[in-house]
N, C-alpha and C positions, 0 to 999 in steps of 0.2 A: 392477500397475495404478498407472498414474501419480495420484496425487490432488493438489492445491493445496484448503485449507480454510480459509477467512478467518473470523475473527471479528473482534469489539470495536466492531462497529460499534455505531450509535444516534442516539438526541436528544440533543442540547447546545444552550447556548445561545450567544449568540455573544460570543466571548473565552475560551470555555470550551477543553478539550484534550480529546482521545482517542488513546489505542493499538490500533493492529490488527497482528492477528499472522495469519501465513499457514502455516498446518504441512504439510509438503511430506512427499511417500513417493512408492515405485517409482522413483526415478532418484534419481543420484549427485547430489545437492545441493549438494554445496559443490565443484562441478567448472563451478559453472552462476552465470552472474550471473542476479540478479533485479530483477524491475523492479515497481513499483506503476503504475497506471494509475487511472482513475476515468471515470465517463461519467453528465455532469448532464443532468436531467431535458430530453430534448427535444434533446440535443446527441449530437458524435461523442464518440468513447470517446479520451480521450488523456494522453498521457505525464503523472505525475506525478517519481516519481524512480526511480533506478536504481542498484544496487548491485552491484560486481565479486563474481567469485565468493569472492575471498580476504575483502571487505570493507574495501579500503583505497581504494577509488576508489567515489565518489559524485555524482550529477551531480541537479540538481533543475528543476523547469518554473520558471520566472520569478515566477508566481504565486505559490509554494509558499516559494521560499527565504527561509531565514529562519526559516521558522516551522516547516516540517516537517521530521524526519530518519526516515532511513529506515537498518536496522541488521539485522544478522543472529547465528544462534549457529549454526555450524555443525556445531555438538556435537547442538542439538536441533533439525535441519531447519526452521527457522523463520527467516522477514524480518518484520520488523516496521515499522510507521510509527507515529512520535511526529508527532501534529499540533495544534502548540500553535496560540495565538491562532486562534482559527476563524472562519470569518465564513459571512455565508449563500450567499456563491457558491462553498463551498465541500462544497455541496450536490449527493451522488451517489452512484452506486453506484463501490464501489473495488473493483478489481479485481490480482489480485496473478496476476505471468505469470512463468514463466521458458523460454525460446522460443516454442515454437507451443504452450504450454501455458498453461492459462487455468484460474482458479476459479472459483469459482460467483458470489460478489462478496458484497460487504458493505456494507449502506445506511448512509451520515453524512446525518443533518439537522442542518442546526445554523436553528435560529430559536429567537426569543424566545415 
């Protein structure tokens, strides 16, 4: 059974950081690039970054660079996102995908 399970979500304030980790089972994980997405309140759901399945190739939304990285261990089926400097438009549900496969998702608020 395929799973994707996000955590680390929450509140922060803004400038603050959080990490989310995604733990992958039932498929070959590190055969798979992954990708983070996210989808703000009221908006479409869309690309944040993306991660080769080796983890040497990395690509980020225009928004995001800079501030977030995205990283994996393919020892322990997990990608992760480092999201430093936060701000409030960076308010949404993340969602961690690797093909047509999709998590549950995990809420960032960031306000004061």
């Amino acid at each position: 059974q395929v799973q994707l399970v996000e955590s680390g979500g929450g509140l922060v304030q803004p400038g603050g950081s959080l990490r989310l980790s995604c733990a992958a089972s039932g498929f070959t994980f590190r055969i798979y690039g992954m990708s983070w997405y996210r989808q703000p309140p009221g908006k479409e759901r869309e690309l944040v970054a993306l991660i080769s399945s080796g983890g040497g190739t990395t690509n980020y939304a225009d928004s995001v660079k800079g501030r977030f990285t995205i990283s994996r261990d393919n020892a322990k089926n997990t990608v992760y996102l480092q999201m430093n400097s936060l701000k409030p438009e960076d308010t949404a549900v993340y969602y961690c995908n690797a093909g047509s496969r999709w998590g549950q998702g995990t809420q960032v608020t960031v306000s004061s």
